[in-house]
N, C-alpha and C positions, 0 to 999 in steps of 0.2 A: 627434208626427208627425201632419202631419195626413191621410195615405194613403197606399196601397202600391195601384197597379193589378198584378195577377199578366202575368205574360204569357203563361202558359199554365193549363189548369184542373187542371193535376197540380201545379202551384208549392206548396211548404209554408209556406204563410204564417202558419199555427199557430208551426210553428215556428222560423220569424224572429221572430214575437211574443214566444215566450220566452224564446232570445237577448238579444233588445237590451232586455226587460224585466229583464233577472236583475241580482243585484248586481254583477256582472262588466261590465258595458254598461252599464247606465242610470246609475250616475257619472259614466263619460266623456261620457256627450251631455250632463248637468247641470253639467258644469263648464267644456266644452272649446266647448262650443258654444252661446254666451247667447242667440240665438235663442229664438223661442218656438216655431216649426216647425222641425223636422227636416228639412231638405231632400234630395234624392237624392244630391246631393255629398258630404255626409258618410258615407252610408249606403257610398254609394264606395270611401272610403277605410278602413272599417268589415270587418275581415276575420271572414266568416262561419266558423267549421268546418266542414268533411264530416262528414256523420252517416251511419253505413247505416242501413239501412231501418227498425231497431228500435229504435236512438238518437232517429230523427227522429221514428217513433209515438210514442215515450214521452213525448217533450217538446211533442208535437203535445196528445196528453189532458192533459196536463198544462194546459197550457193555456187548453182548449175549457174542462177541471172547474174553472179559476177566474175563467173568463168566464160561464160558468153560474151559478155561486152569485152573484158581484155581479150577474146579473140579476135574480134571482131577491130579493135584499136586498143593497144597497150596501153595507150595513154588515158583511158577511160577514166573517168570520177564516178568512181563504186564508192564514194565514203558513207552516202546513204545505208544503201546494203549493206558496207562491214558495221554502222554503228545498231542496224537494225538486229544485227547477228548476233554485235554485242550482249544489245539487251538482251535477248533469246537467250545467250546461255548464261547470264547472271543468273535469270527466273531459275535455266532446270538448275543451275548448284545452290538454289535458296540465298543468295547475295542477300543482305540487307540494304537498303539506303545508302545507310554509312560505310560499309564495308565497296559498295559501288564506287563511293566519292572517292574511296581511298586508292581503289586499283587503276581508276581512271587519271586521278592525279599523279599515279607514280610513272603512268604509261606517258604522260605530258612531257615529263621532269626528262625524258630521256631524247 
């Protein structure tokens, strides 16, 4: 992607980053859409979850703490934090179990 203007200065844009970064979303743009930029039109048809306000904190630091450490050294091991994000947004889109095992294994395969 190459930008997100907010449109307001309350927008969670931390946490739309973690979203469409997690292994749940960042397949579908690497597969569905061979572009090299992400445009707003897909992001369109891209269905965000409702988070309440504690969901969205959580994935919001989540976030910040692994934009921090890659500034900090590129080479950082955030695999912690991306599988913790993972799980985070399985819960807000209702994943089941089985339906987890299945995303996870198709993200392996690749």
């Amino acid at each position: 992607m190459n930008f997100i203007i907010p449109k307001t200065d309350s927008a969670p844009m931390y946490y739309l980053l973690g979203v469409l970064n997690s292994r749940l979303i960042n397949p579908l743009y690497a597969t569905k859409f061979l572009n090299v930029a992400i445009k707003a039109e897909y992001l369109k048809d891209t269905p965000i979850p409702r988070a309440n306000a504690s969901q969205e904190k959580q994935l919001t630091d989540l976030s910040k703490r692994i934009l921090a450490a890659k500034q900090r050294n590129s080479e950082a091991d955030t695999t912690a934090l991306e599988r913790e994000i993972d799980q985070r947004v399985y819960q807000l889109y209702g994943l089941t179990p089985e339906e987890i095992a299945s995303v996870e294994a198709s993200t392996r395969a690749k």
